[in-house]
NUZA-475851 format. One line per field, with one value per residue: residue number from 0; x, y, z of N, C-alpha, C, CB in turn. Coordinates in Angstrom, 2 decimals. Glycine has a CB too. Example, Ala and Ser with C-alpha at 12.3 -4.5 7.8 and 13.67 -1.06 7.14 Angstrom:
% NUZA-475851
resi	[0,1]
n.x	[13.19,12.85]
n.y	[-5.69,-2.25]
n.z	[7.80,7.08]
ca.x	[12.30,13.67]
ca.y	[-4.50,-1.06]
ca.z	[7.80,7.14]
c.x	[13.20,12.90]
c.y	[-3.30,0.03]
c.z	[7.80,7.87]
cb.x	[11.31,14.08]
cb.y	[-4.47,-0.60]
cb.z	[9.05,5.72]
This chain:
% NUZA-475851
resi	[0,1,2,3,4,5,6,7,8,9,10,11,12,13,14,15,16,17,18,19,20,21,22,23,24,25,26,27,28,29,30,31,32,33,34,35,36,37,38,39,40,41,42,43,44,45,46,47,48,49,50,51,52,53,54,55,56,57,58,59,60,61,62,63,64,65,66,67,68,69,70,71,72,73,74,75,76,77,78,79,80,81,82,83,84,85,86,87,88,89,90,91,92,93,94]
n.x	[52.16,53.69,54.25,55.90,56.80,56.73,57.67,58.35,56.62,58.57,56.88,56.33,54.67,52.68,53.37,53.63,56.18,56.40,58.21,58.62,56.95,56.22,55.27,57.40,59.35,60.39,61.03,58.53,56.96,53.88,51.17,49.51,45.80,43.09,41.89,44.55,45.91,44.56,45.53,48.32,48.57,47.50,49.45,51.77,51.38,51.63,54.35,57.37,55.43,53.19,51.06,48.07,46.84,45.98,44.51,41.05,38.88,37.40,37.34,36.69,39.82,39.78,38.22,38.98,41.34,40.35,39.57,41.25,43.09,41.24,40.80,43.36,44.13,41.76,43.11,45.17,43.53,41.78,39.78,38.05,36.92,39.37,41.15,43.38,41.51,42.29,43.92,42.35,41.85,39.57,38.63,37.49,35.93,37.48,35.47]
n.y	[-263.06,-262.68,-263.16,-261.84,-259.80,-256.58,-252.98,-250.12,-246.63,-243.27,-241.82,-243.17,-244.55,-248.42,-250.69,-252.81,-254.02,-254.66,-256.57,-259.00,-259.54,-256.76,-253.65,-253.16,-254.40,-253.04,-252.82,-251.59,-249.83,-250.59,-248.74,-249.86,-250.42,-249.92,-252.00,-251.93,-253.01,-255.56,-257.17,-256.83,-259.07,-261.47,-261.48,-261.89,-264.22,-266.44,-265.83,-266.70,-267.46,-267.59,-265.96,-265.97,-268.99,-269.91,-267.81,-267.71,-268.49,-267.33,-265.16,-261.52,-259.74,-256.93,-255.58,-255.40,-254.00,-251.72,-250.67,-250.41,-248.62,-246.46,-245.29,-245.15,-242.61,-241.20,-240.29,-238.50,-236.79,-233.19,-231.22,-229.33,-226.75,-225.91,-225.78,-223.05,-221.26,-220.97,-222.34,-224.94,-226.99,-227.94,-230.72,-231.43,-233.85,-234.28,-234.56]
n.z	[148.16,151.18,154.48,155.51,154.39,155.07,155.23,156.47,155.08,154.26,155.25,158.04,157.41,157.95,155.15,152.69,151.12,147.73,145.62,144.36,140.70,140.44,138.79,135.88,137.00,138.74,142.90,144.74,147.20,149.16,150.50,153.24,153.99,155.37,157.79,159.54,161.94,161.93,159.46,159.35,162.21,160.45,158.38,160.31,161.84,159.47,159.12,157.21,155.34,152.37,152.57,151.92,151.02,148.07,145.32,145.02,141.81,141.37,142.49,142.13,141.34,139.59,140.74,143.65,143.24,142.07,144.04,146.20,144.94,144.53,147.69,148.02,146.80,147.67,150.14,149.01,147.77,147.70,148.24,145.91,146.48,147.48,145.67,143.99,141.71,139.36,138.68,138.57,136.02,133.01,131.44,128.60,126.35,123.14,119.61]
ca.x	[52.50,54.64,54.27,57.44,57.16,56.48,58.19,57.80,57.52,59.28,55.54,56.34,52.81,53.08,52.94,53.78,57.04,56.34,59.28,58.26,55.82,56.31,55.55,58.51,60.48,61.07,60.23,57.76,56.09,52.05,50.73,48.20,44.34,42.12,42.34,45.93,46.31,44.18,46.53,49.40,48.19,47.37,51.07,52.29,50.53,52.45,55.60,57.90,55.05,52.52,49.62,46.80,47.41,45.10,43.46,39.77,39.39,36.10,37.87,37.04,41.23,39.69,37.29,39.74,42.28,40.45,38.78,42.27,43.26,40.32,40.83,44.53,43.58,41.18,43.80,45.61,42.76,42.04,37.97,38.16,36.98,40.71,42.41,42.93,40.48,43.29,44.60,41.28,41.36,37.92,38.59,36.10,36.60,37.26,34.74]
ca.y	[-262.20,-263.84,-262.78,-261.23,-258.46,-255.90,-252.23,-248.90,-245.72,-242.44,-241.25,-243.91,-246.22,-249.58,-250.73,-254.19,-254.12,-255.46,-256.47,-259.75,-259.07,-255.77,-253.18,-252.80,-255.26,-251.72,-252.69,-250.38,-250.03,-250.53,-248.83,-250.75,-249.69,-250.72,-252.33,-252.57,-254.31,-257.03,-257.63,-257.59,-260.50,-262.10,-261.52,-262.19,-265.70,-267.55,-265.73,-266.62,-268.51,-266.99,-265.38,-266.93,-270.67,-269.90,-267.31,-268.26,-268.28,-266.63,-263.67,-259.83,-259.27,-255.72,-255.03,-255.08,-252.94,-250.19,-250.42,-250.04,-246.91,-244.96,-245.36,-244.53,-241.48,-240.25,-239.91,-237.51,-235.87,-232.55,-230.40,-228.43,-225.50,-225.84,-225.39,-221.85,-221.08,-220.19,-223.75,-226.05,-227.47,-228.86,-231.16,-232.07,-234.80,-234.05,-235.24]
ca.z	[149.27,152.06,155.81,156.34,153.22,155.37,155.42,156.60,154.15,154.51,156.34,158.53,157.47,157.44,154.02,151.80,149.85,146.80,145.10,142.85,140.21,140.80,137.31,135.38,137.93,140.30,143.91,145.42,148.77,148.90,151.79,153.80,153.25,156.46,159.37,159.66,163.12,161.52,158.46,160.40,162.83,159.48,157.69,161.54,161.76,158.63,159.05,155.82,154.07,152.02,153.36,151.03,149.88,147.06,145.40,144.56,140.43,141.11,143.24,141.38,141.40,138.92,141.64,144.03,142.74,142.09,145.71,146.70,144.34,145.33,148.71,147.98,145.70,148.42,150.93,149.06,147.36,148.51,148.30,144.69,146.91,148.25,144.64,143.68,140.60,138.19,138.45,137.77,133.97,133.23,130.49,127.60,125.11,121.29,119.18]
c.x	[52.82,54.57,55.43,57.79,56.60,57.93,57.48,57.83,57.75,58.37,55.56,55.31,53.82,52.85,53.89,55.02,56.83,57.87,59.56,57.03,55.46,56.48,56.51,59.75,60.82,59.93,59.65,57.16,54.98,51.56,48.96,47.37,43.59,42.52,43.44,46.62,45.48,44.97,47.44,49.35,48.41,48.81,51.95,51.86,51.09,53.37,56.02,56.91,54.10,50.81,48.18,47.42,46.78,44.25,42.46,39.35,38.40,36.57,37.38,38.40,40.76,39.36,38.40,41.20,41.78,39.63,40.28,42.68,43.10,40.65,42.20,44.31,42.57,41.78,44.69,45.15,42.51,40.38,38.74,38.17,38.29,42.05,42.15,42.23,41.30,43.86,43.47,41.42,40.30,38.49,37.25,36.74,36.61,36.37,34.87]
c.y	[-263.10,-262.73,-261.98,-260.11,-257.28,-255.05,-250.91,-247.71,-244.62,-241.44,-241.99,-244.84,-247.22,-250.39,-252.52,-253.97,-255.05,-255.70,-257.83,-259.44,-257.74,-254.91,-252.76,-253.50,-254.41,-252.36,-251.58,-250.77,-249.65,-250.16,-249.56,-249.85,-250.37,-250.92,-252.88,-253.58,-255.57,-257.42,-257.79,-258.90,-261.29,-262.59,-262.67,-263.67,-266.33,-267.25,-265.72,-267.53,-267.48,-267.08,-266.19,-268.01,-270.36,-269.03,-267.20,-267.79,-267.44,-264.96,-262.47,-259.30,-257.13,-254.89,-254.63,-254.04,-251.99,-249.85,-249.98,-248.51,-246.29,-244.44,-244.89,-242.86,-240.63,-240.09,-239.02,-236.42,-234.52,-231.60,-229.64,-227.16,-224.94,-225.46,-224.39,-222.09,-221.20,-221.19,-224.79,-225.77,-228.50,-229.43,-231.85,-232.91,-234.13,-234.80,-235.61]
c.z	[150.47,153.23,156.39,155.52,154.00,155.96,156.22,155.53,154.90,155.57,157.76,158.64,156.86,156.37,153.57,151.12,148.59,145.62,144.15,142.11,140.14,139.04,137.03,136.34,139.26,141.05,144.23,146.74,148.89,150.36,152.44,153.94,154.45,157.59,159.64,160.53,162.27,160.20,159.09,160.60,161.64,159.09,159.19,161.51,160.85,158.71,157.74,154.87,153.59,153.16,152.57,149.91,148.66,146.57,144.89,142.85,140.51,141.71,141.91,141.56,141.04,139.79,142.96,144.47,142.62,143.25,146.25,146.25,144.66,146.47,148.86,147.85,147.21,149.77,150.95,148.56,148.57,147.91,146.72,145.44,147.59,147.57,144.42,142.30,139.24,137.88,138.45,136.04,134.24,131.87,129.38,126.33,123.67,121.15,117.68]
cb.x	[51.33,56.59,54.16,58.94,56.25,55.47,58.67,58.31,56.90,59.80,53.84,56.70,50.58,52.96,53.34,52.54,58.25,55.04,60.21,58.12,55.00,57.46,54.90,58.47,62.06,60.91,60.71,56.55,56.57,51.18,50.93,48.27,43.71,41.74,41.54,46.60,45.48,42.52,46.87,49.32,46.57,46.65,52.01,51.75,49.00,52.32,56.16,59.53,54.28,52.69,49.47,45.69,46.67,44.54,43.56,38.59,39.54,34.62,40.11,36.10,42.46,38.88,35.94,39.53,42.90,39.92,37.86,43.17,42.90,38.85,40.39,45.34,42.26,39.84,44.12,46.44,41.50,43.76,37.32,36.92,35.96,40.94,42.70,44.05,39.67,44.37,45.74,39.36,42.95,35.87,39.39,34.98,35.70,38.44,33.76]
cb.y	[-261.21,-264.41,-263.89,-262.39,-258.55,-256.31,-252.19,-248.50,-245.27,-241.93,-241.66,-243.53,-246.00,-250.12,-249.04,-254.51,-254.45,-254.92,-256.18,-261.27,-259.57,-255.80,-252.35,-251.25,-255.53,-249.30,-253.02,-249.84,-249.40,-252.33,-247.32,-251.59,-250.26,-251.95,-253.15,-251.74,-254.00,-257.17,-256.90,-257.15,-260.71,-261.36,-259.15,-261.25,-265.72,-267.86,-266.62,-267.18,-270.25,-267.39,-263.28,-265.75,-272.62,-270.62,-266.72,-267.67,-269.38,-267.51,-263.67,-258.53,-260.43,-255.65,-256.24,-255.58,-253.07,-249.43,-252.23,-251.03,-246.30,-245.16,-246.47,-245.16,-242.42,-240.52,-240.58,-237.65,-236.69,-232.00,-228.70,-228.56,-225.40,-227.14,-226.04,-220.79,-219.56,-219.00,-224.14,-225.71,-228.51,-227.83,-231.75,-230.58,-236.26,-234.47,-234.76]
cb.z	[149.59,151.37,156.50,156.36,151.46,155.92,154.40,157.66,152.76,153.21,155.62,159.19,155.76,158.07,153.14,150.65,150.29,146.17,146.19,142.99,140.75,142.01,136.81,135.28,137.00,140.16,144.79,144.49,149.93,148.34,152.08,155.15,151.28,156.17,160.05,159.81,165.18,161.23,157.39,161.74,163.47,158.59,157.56,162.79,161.42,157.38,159.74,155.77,154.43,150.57,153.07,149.99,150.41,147.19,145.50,145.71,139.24,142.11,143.60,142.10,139.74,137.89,142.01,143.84,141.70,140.72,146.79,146.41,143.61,145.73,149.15,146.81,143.86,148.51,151.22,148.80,146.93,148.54,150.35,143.53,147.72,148.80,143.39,143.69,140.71,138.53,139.67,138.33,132.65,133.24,130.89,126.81,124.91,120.11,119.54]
């Protein structure tokens, strides 16, 4: 991730274009999760070089990702008491 990959999306948040490494090669746009003025600065501060020289072999990358998800996921989640009744499926596994 390089200091200068930053877009806006169609919500207007400021989000990451990802566009190497990216699944299936399609760029997409990752919206930022936190304290956004402080990423910024960050991105802002190397400009065109990458943002982290290195990232630590010990890092949780798994852990990470799905701290992000959720945190995605519960921004567009919405109370059950909010879906009509007639549209919850409760799923149960085969056995």
């Amino acid at each position: 991730m390089r200091g200068n990959m930053f877009a806006t999306d169609e919500r207007g948040r400021l989000c990451i274009a990802v566009t190497v490494g990216a699944k299936g090669g399609r760029p997409r746009l990752a919206p930022i999760v936190g304290d956004v003025e402080k990423i910024k600065a960050m991105m802002d501060a190397v400009g065109n070089e990458k943002v982290f020289k290195k990232v630590p072999t010990g890092a949780d990358i798994h852990s990470y990702r799905a701290d992000y998800a959720t945190s995605i996921y519960n921004q567009y989640a919405r109370p059950l008491n909010k879906i009509p009744y007639d549209r919850i499926v409760y799923r149960v596994s085969e056995k």
